[in-house]
C-alpha positions as CSV (number, residue, x, y, z in Angstrom):
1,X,43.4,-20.4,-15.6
2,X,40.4,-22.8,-15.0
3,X,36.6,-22.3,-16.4
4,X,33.6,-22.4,-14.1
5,X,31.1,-24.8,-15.0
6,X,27.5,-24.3,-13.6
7,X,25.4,-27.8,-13.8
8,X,21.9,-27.8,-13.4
9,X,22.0,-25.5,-10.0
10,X,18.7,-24.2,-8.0
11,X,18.4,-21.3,-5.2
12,X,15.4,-20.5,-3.6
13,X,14.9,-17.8,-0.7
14,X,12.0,-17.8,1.7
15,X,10.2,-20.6,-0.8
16,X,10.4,-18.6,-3.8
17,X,12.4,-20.5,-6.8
18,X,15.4,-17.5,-8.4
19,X,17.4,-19.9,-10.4
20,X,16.0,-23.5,-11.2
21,X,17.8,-26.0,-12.9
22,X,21.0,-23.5,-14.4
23,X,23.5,-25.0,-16.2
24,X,26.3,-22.6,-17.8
25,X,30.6,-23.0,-18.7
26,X,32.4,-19.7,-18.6
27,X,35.3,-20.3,-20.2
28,X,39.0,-19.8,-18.5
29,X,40.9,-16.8,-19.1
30,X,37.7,-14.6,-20.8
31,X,35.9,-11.6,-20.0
32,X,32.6,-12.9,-19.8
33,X,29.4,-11.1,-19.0
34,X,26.0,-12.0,-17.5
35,X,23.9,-9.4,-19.0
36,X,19.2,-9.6,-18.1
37,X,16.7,-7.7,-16.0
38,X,17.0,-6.4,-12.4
39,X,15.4,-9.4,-10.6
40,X,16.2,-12.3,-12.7
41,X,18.9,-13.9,-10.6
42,X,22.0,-12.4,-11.8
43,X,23.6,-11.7,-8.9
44,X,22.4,-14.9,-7.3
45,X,24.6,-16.8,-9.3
46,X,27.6,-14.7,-8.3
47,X,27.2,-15.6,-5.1
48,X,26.9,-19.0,-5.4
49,X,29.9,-18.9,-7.5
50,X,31.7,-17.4,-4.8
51,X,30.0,-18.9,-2.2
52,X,28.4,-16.6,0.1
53,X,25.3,-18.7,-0.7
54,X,24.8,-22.5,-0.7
55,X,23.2,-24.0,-3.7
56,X,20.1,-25.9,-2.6
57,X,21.2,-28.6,-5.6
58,X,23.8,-29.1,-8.7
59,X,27.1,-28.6,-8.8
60,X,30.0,-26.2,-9.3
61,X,33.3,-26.5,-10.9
62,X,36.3,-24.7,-11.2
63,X,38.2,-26.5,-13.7
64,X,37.9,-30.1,-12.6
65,X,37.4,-29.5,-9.1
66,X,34.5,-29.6,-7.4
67,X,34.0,-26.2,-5.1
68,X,30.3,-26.5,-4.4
69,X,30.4,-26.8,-0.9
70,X,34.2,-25.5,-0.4
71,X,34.2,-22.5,1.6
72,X,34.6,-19.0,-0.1
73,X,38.1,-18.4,1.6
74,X,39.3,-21.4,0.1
75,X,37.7,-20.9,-3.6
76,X,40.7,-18.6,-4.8
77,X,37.6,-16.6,-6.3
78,X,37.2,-12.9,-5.4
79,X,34.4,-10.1,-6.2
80,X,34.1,-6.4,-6.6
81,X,30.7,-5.2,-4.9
82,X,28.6,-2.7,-6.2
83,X,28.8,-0.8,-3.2
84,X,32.6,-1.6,-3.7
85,X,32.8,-2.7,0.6
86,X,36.3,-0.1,1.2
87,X,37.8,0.2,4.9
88,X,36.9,4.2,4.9
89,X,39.0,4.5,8.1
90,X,41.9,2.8,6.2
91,X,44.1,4.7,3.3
92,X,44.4,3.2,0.2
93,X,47.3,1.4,0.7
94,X,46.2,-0.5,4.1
95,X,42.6,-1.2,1.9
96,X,44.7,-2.7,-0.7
97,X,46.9,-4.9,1.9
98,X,44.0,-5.7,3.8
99,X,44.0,-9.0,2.8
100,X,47.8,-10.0,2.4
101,X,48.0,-8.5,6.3
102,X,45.1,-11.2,7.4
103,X,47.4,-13.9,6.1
104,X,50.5,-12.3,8.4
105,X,52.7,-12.0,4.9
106,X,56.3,-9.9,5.6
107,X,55.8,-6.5,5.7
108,X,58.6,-5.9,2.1
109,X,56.4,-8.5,0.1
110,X,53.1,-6.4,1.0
111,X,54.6,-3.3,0.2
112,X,56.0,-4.8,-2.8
113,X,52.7,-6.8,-4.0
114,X,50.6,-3.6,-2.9
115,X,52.7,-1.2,-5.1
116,X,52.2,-3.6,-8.2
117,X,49.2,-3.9,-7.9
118,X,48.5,-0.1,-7.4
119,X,50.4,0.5,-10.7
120,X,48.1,-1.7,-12.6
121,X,45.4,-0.2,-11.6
122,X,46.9,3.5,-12.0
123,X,46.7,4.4,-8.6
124,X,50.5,4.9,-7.8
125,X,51.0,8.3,-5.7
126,X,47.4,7.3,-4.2
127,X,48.7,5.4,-1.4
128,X,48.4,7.9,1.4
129,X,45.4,9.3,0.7
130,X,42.2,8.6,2.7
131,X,39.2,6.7,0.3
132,X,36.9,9.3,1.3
133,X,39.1,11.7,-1.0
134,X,39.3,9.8,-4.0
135,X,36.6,10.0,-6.7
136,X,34.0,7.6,-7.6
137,X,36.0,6.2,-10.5
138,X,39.5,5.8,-8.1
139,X,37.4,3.9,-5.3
140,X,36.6,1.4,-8.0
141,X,39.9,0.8,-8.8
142,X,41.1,0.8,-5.3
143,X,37.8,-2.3,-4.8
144,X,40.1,-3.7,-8.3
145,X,43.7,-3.7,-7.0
146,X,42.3,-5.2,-3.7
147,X,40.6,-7.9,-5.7
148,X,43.0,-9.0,-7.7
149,X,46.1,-8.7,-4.8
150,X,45.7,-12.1,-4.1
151,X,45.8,-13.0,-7.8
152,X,42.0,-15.2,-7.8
153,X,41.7,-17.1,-10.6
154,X,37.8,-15.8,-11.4
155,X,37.1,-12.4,-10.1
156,X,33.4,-11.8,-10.2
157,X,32.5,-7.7,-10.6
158,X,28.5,-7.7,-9.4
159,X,27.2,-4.3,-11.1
160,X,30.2,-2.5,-10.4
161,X,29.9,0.6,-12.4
162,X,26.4,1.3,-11.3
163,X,27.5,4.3,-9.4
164,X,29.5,6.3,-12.0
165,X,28.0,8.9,-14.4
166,X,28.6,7.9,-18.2
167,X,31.5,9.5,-19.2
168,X,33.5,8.3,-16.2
169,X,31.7,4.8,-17.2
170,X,32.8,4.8,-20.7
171,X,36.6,5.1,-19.5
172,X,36.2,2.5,-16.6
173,X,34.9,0.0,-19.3
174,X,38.6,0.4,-21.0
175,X,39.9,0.2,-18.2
176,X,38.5,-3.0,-17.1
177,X,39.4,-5.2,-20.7
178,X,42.9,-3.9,-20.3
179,X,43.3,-5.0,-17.1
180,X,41.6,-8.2,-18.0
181,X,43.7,-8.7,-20.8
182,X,47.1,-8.6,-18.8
183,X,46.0,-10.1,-16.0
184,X,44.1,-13.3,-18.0
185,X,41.8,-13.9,-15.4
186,X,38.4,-15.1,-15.6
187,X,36.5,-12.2,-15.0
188,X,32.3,-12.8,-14.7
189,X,30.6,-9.3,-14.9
190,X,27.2,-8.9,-14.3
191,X,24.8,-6.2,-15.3
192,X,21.4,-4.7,-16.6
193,X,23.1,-2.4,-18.8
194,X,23.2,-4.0,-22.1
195,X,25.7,-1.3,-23.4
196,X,28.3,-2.2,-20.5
197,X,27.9,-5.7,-21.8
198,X,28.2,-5.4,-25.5
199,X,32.0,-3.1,-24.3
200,X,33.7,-5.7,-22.5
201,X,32.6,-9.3,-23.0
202,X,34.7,-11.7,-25.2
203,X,31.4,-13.9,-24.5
204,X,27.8,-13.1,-22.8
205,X,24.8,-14.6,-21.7
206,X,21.6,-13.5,-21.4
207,X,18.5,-13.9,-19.0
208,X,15.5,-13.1,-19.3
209,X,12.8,-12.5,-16.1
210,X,12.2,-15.8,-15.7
211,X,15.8,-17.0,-14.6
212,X,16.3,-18.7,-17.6
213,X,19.2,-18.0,-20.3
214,X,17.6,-16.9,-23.7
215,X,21.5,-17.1,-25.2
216,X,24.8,-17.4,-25.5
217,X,27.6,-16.0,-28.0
218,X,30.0,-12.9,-28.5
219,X,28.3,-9.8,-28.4
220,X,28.8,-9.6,-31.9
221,X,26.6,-12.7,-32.4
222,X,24.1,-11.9,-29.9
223,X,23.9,-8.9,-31.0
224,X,23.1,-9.3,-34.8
225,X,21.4,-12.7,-34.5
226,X,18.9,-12.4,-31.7
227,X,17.0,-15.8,-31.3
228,X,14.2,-14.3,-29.6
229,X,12.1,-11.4,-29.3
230,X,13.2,-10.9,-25.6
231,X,16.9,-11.2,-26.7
232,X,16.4,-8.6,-29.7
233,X,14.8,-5.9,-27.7
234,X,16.8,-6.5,-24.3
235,X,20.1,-6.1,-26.6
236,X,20.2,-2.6,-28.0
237,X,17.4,-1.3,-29.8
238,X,15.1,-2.9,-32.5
239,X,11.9,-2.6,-34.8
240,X,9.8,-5.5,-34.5
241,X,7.4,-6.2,-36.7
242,X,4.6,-9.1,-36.6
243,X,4.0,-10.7,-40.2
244,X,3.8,-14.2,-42.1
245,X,5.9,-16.4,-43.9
246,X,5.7,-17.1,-47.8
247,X,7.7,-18.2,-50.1
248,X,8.0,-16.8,-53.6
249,X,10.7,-18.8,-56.0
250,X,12.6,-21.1,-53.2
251,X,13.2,-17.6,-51.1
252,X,11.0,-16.1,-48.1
253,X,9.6,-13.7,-47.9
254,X,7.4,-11.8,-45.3
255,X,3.9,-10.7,-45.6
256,X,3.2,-7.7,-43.6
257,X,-0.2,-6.2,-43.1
258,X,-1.1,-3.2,-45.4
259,X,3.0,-3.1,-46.2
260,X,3.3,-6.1,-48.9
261,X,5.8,-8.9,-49.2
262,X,9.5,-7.8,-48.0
263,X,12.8,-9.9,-49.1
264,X,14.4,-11.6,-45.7
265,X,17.1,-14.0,-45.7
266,X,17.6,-16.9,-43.7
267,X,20.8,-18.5,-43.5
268,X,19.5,-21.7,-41.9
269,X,15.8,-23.1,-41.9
270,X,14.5,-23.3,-38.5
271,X,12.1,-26.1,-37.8
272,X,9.1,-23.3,-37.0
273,X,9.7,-21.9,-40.3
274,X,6.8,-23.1,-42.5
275,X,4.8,-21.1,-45.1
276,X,1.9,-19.6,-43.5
277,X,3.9,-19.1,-40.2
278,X,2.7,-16.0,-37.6
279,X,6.3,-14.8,-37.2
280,X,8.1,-11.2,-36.0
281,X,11.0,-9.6,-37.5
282,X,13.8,-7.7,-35.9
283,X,15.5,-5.2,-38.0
284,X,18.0,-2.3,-36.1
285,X,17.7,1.3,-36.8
286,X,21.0,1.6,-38.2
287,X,20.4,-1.2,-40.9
288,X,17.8,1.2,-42.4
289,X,18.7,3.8,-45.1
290,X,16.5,7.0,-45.0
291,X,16.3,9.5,-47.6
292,X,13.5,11.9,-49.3
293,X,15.3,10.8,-53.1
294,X,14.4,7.7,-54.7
295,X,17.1,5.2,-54.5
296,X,18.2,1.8,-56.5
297,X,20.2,-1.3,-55.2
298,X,18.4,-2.2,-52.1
299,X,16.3,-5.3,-51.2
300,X,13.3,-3.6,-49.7
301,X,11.5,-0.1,-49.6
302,X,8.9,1.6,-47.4
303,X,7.5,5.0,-47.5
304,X,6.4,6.4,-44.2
305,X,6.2,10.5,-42.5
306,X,8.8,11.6,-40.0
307,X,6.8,12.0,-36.4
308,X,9.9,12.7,-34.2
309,X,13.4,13.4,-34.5
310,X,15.8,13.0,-31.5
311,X,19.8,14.9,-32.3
312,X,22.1,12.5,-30.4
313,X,25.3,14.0,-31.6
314,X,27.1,11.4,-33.3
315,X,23.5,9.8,-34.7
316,X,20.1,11.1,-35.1
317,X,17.1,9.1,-34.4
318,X,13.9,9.2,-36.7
319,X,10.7,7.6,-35.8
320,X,8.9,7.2,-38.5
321,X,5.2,6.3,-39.2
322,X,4.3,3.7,-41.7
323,X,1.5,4.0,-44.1
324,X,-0.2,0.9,-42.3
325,X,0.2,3.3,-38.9
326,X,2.9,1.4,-37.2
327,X,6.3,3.4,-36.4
328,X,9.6,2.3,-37.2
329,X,13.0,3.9,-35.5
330,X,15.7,4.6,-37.6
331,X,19.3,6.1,-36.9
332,X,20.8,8.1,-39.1
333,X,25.1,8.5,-38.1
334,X,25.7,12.1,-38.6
335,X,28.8,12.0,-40.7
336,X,29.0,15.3,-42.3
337,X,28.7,19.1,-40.5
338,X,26.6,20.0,-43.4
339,X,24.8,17.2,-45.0
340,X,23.8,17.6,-48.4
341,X,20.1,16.1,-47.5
342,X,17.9,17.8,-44.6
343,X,15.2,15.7,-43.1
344,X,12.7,17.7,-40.9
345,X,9.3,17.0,-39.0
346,X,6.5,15.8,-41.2
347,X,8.8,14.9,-44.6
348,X,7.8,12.2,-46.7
349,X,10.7,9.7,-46.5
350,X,11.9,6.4,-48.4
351,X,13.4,3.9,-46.0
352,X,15.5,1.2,-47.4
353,X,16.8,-1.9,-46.3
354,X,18.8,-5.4,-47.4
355,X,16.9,-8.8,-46.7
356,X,20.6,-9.3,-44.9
357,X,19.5,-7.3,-41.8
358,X,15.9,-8.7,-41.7
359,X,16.3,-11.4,-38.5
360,X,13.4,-13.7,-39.0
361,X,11.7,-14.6,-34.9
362,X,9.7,-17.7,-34.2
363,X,5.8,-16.0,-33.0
């Protein structure tokens, strides 16, 4: 297992700059995911990883060697396409051995490296049959096993679940980290959907429309600890809310128009931070306890009227709207089949929150 280490790499098609000056390490042996906006170079960089384009400057590394201008058959890097690029005249079997028949390998160590590889992926008994037969969700793992055959050190999966419908999605994304997890390869997965991301990356980075990277961490991090506004809303779903800082005792606090001064936390003082300060918050639904009773032990309270209520199954959305006008989103997880509280359209409600889950954003 080696990394892949990006530094300071441009592209540019037809004069038009996609990535400028990119530097990133994707560390050996994790699942790691590129996650931004359709258009913000995403699967540029794949390429170049791979190289079916040529950087116009910078360098790329896997491990120590440099493989910037090595061609793509000689990188030991393979990809799964979106479109997923199967032999339709082929079976499954001669799709898989595609590649291993190229190289003129004996015909007992194809059948035997195909047949492995077919039972990692849960495709044994598939062999025969045509690729036009098999399902969306068996054509991906057929693009899989013929990826991984050859046994790359990176394999690079450029938006390869776009054409599945959720439910078949949500079982491919298991799929994928335990096939990532035995195999240990680097895997590099790019996508727009921030919820693919969030399943299967040990680490992630995100873009933003510029080509830029806004941050990196594990979901987890990125996820509760945005460190921008584009980050926060790109990730999952947020309330943001403009305000400014204060101080009251040694702790902040924000100032929000016609709402009063709310308890946040800040774990570490950020250079923009200073007492007076334009600033946004970022607080997620589910960090917001609603209820129509009056209720002790929180940090902060606010009273607004329920506008809209969306039944998700396993959670229940709330917009709310403020008594300054604005609307807050809050999500409710439905844990009981008859709740002892019933919130309906137009209900005065209390929504309660801990300074904890208040993420303080430079303006």
């Amino acid at each position: 297992m080696r990394q892949i280490k990006i530094e300071k790499i441009s592209k540019s098609f037809e004069g038009e700059a996609i990535i400028s000056d990119l530097s990133l390490t994707i560390p050996a042996g994790k699942f790691f995911a590129l996650l931004g906006p359709s258009g913000c170079g995403k699967t540029t960089i794949l390429r170049l990883v791979a190289g079916l384009e040529k950087v116009d400057s910078g360098k790329i590394y896997l491990g120590e060697k440099d493989i910037t201008n090595i061609p793509v058959y000689e990188r030991n890097i393979n990809t799964v396409f979106q479109q997923y690029a199967l032999f339709p005249h082929l079976s499954v079997f001669e799709n898989v051995a595609y590649s291993l028949r190229v190289k003129r390998e004996k015909e007992k160590l194809i059948r035997d490296k195909v047949f492995d590889v077919l039972k990692t992926v849960r495709l044994l008994g598939f062999e025969s049959k045509s690729i036009k037969s098999l399902s969306g969700g068996q054509q991906q793992r057929v693009a899989l096993a013929r990826a991984i055959i050859n046994e790359p050190e990176v394999l690079l999966l450029d938006e390869p679940l776009a054409a599945l419908d959720p439910k078949l999605k949500e079982q491919v994304l298991i799929e994928l980290i335990d096939l990532q997890d035995k195999l240990k390869t680097t895997f590099i997965y790019v996508t727009h959907d921030q919820f693919e991301a969030l399943t299967v990356a040990d680490q992630m980075a995100i873009m933003n429309a510029n080509g830029r990277i806004e941050q990196i961490g594990t979901p987890k991090e990125i996820y509760e600890f945005p460190i921008s506004r584009f980050v926060a809303n790109f990730v999952g779903t947020t309330n943001i809310i403009e305000g400014q800082l204060r101080t009251k005792n040694g702790d902040f606090e924000v100032e929000i128009e016609k709402l009063g001064n709310f308890m946040v936390y800040a774990p570490a003082k950020k250079e923009w931070m200073i007492p007076g300060c334009q600033l946004f918050v970022s607080l997620r639904p589910e960090k917001i306890y609603i209820s129509k009773k009056t209720m002790e032990g929180f940090s902060n309270h606010l009273i607004g009227k329920v506008h809209n209520i969306i039944y998700y199954g396993r959670s229940t959305q709330y917009d709310v709207i403020l008594i300054n006008g604005k609307k807050l989103t809050v999500f409710e997880q439905n844990e009981e089949h008859f709740p002892q509280e019933i919130i309906d359209y137009d209900d005065q409600v209390n929504l309660y929150f801990q300074k904890e889950n208040v993420v303080l954003l430079e303006s």
